[in-house]
C-alpha positions as CSV (number, residue, x, y, z in Angstrom):
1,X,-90.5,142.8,27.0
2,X,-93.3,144.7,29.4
3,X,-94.6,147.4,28.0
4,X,-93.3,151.2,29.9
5,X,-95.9,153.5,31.6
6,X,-94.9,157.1,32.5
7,X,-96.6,159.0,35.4
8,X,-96.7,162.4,35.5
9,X,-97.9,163.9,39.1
10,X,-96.9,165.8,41.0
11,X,-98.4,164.1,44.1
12,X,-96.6,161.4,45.5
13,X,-99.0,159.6,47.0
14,X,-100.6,158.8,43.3
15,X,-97.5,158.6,41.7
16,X,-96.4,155.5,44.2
17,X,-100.3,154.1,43.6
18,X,-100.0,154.3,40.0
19,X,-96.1,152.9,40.0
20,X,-96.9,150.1,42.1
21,X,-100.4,149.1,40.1
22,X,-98.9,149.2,36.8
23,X,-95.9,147.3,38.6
24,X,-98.8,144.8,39.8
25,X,-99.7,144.4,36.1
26,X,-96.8,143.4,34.7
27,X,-96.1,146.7,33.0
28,X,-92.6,148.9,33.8
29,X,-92.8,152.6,35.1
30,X,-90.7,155.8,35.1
31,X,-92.1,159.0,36.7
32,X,-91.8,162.6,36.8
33,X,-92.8,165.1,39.3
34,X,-94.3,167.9,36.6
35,X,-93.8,168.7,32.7
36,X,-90.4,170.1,32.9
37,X,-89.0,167.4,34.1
38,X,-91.2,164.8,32.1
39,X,-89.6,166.2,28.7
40,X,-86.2,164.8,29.6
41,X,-87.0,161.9,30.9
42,X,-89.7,161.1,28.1
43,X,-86.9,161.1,25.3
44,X,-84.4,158.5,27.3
45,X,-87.1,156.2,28.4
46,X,-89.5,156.9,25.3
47,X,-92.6,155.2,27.2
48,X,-95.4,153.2,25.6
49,X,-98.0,155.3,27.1
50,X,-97.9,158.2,29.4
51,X,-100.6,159.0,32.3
52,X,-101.2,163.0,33.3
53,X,-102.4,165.0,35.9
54,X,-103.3,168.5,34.6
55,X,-102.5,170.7,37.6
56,X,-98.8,170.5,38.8
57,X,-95.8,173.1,39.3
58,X,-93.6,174.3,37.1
59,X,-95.3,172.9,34.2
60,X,-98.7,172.5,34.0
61,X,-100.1,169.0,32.2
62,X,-101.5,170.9,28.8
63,X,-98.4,173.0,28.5
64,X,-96.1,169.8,28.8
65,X,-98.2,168.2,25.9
66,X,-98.2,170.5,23.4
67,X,-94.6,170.8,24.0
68,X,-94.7,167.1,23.6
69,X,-96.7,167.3,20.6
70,X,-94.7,168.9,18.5
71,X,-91.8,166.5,18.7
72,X,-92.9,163.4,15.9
73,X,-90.8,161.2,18.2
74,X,-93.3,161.3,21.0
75,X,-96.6,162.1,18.6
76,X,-98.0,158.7,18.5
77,X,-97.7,158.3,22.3
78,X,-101.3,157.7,24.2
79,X,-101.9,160.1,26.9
80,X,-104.2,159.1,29.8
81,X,-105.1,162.6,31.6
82,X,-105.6,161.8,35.3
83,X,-106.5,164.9,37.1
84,X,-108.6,166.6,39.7
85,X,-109.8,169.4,38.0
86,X,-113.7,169.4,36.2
87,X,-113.9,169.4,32.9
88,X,-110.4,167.5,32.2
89,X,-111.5,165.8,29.5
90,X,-111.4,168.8,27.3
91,X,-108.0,170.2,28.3
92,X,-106.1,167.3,26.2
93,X,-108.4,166.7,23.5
94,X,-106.0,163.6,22.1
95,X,-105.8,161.8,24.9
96,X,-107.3,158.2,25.0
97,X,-109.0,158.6,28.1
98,X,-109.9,161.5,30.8
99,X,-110.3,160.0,34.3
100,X,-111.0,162.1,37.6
101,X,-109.5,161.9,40.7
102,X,-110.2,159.7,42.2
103,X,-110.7,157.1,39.5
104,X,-112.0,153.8,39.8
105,X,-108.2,151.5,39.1
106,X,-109.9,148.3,37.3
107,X,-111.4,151.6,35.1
108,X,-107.9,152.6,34.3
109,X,-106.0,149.2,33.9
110,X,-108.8,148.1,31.1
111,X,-108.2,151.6,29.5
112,X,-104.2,150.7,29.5
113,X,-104.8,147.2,28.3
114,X,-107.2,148.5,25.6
115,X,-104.7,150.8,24.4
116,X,-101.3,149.5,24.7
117,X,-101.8,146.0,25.6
């Protein structure tokens, strides 16, 4: 059974990209447009890892994780932050890897295979 990748982005252009090169990579994907509507959708899917842009509406990426967070269901998780904004690395300070936009894609898939297979 492939292994399920969640984006969370609120741009669609990187939310197809991402889909369709984790799709490329044998893995499945679900997506969500921001954080409140990632919560739902995290519990019925319950993904293997979870990429996150910081800077969305509604919900921004940090407030959706520390929601996230304190659910143990969805604790051990890996969170990938993908964002525009500097200094992203130290909004989610659990999350596997902090890549800026835009990233380099062979970056990202050895950071997904590293971490989730």
């Amino acid at each position: 059974m492939a292994k399920k990748i969640m984006v969370i982005d609120d741009d669609k252009e990187i939310t197809s990209y991402l889909t369709q090169l984790f799709k490329d990579n044998g893995y499945e994907t679900v997506e969500a447009n921001d954080g409140s509507e990632a919560h739902d959708i995290v519990a019925r899917e319950m993904p293997d890892l979870i990429t996150l842009d910081l800077e969305m509406p509604n919900e921004w990426g940090p407030r959706f994780y520390r929601k996230f967070s304190q659910n143990p269901d969805f604790r051990k998780i890996p969170i990938i932050v993908i964002s525009g904004l500097p200094s992203n690395q130290y909004a989610i300070q659990k999350a596997v890897a902090s890549l800026t936009k835009p990233f380099d894609k062979d970056e990202l898939l050895k950071i997904v295979k590293q971490t989730i297979g």
